[in-house]
C-alpha positions in Angstrom: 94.7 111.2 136.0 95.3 108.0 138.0 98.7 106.7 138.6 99.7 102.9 137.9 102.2 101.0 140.0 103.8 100.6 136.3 103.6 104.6 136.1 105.3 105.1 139.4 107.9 102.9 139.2 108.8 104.3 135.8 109.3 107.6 136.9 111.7 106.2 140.4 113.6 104.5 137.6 114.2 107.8 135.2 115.3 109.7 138.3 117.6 107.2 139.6 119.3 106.7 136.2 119.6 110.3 135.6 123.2 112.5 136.3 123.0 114.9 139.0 122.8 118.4 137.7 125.7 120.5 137.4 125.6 123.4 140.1 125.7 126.1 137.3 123.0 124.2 135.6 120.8 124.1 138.7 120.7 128.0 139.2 119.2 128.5 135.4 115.8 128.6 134.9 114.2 125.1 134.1 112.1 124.3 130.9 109.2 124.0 131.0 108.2 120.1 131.2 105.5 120.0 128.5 107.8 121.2 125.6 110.0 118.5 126.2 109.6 115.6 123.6 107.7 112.4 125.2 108.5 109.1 124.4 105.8 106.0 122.4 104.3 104.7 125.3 105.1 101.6 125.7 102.2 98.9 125.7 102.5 97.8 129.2 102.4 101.3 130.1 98.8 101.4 128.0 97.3 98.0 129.3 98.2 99.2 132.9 96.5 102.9 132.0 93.1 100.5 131.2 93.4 97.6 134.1 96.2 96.7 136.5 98.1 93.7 136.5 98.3 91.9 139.5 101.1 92.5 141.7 104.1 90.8 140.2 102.3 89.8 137.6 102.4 90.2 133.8 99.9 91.6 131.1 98.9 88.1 129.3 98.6 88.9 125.3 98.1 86.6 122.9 100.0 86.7 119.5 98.4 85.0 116.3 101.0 84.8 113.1 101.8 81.5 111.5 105.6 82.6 110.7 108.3 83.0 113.5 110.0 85.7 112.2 106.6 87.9 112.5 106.3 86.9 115.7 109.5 87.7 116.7 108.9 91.1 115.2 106.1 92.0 117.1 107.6 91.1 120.1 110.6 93.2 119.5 108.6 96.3 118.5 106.1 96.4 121.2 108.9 95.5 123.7 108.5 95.0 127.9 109.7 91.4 127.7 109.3 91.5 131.7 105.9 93.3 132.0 104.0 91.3 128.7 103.2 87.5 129.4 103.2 86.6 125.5 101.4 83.5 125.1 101.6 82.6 121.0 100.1 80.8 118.3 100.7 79.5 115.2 97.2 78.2 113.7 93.4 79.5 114.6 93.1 75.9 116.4 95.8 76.7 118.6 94.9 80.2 119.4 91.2 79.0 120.6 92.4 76.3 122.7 95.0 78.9 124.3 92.1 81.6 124.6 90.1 79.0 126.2 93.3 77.8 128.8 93.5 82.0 129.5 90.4 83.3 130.0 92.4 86.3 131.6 94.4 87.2 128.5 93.8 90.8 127.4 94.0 91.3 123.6 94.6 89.3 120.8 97.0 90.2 118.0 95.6 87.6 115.1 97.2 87.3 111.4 94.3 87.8 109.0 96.0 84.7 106.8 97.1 81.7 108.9 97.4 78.2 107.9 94.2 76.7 108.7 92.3 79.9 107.9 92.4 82.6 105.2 90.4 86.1 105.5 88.5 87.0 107.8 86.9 83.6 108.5 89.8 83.4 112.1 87.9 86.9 113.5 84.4 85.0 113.0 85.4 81.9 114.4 87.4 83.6 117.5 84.9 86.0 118.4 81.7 83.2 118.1 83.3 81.1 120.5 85.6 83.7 122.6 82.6 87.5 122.0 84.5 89.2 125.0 88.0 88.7 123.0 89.8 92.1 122.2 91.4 91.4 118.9 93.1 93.0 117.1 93.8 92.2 113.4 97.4 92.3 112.1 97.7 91.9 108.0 99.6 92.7 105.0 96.3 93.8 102.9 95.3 97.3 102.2 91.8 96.6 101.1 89.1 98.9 102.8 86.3 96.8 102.3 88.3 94.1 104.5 89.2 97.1 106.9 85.6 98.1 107.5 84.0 94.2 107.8 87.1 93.8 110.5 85.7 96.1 112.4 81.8 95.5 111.7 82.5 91.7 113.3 84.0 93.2 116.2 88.0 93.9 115.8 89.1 96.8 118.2 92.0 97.4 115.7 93.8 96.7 112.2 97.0 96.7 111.9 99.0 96.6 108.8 102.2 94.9 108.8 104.0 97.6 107.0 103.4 100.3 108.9 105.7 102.0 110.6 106.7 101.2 113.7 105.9 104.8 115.0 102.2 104.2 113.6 101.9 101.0 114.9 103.1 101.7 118.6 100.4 104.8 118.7 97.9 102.7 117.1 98.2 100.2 119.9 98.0 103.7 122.1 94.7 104.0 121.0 93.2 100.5 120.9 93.8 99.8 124.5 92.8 102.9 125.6 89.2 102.4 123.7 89.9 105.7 121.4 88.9 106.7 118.3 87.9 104.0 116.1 89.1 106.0 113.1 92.6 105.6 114.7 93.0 102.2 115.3 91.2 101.8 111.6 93.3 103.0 109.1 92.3 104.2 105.6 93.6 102.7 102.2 93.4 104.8 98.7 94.2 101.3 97.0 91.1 100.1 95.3 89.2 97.3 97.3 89.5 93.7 95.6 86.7 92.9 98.5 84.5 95.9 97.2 85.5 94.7 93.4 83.3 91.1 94.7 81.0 93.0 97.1 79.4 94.5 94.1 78.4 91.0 92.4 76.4 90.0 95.1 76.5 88.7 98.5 76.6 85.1 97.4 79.6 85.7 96.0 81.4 87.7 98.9 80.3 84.0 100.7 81.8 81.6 98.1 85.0 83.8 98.0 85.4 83.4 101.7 84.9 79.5 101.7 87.5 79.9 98.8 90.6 81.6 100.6 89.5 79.4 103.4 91.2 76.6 101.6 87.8 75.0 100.8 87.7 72.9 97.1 84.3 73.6 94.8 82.8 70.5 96.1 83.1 71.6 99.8 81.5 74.6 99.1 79.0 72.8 97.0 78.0 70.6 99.7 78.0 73.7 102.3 76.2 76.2 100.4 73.9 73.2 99.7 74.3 74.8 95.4 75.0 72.2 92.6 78.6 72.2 92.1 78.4 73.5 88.4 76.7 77.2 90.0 79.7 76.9 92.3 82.0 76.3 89.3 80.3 79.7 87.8 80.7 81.8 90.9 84.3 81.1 91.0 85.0 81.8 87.8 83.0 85.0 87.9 84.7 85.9 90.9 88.5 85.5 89.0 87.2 87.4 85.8 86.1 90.5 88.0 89.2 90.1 89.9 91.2 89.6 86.8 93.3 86.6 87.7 93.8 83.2 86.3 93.8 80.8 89.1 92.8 80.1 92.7 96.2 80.3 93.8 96.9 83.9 92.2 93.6 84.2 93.6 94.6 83.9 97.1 97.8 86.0 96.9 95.1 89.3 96.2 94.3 88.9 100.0 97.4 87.7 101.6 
């Protein structure tokens, strides 16, 4: 297995900080090393398994939420503040014009709801304009169906926000690493609100997109080129099979 800088200097680093053995202790017999409990590697550890940085440099990854506090989060659970150059984003606009400024930046962590952008619509729009992008989606919906269309579009990852932190460090083990799929995709036994529309129709998967984008039943009128009294009907089909009143409660089923 090849060695990283990262890898080396880690090791220098654990020796240095570690007590010198006690003479008694020396003349015992030593464990063996692989029963000894190992550590979550930490992401800077994985990026540098997959490409290293350059020298004295930092891993660039961009960070996608629309709330501070998640950010902040994420930050403090992945950790190596001095080996991750986090470059972060509050809206889908933002996080395309700072993909664009750092072609060089190495996986994307992107909210599935943001403020200019609701589902899955920020994944389409990132990887049309940015198809070499890693991203990774983070989320606080356990819906399969949205699980399995994350990844058919090109996610390398999903990530739900309530996982453990455990789960989500070895998730990220695996996602930079190009494992398993099945890993980095988790399952949900919750029934699928997505698959609940999916089975109307594929017209209606579309206007419920352009819904929890934000858009009104004229926009999607005038973008599905329909008459806005079939868009009316969609919608309303789409809340009775959902079993919700409004758009707004609507909405909340996918946040």
């Amino acid at each position: 297995m090849d060695t990283t800088p990262f890898d080396t200097m880690l090791r220098q680093l654990t020796r240095a900080a570690a007590p010198d053995p006690l003479p008694e202790a020396s003349a015992r017999a030593r464990p063996n090393a692989d029963d000894a409990p190992r550590a979550a590697p930490t992401l800077d550890a994985l990026l540098g398994a997959r490409t290293a940085a350059p020298q004295g440099g930092r891993h660039p990854v961009l960070l996608v939420d629309d709330h501070d506090l998640m950010r902040m989060g994420v930050k403090a659970l992945v950790g190596d503040a001095d080996a991750i150059e986090w470059i972060e984003a509050s809206t889908l606009t933002d996080a395309l014009r700072l993909y664009a400024e750092h072609p060089e930046i190495e996986l994307v962590l992107l909210d599935l709801n943001l403020s200019d952008c609701k589902g899955l619509q920020g994944l389409s729009t990132l990887r049309a304009q940015h198809p070499q992008a890693r991203v990774v989606i983070l989320s606080g919906t356990q819906d399969e169906f949205v699980v399995r269309q994350a990844k058919a579009m090109g996610a390398v990852g999903y990530l739900h926000k309530a996982a453990a932190p455990t789960a989500t460090r070895e998730a990220l083990h695996t996602m930079l690493h190009d494992g398993k799929p099945s890993a980095a995709f988790p399952k949900f036994a919750a029934a699928s609100s997505y698959d609940k529309v999916a089975e109307l129709g594929a017209r209606h998967l579309e206007i419920l997109e352009l819904v929890l984008s934000g858009c009104s039943n004229q926009e999607i009128a005038t973008g599905t080129r329909l008459s806005l009294g079939t868009v009316k009907n969609y919608v309303s089909t789409i809340l009775l099979a959902l079993d919700v009143k409004s758009r707004s409660h609507l909405i909340s089923l996918f946040r």
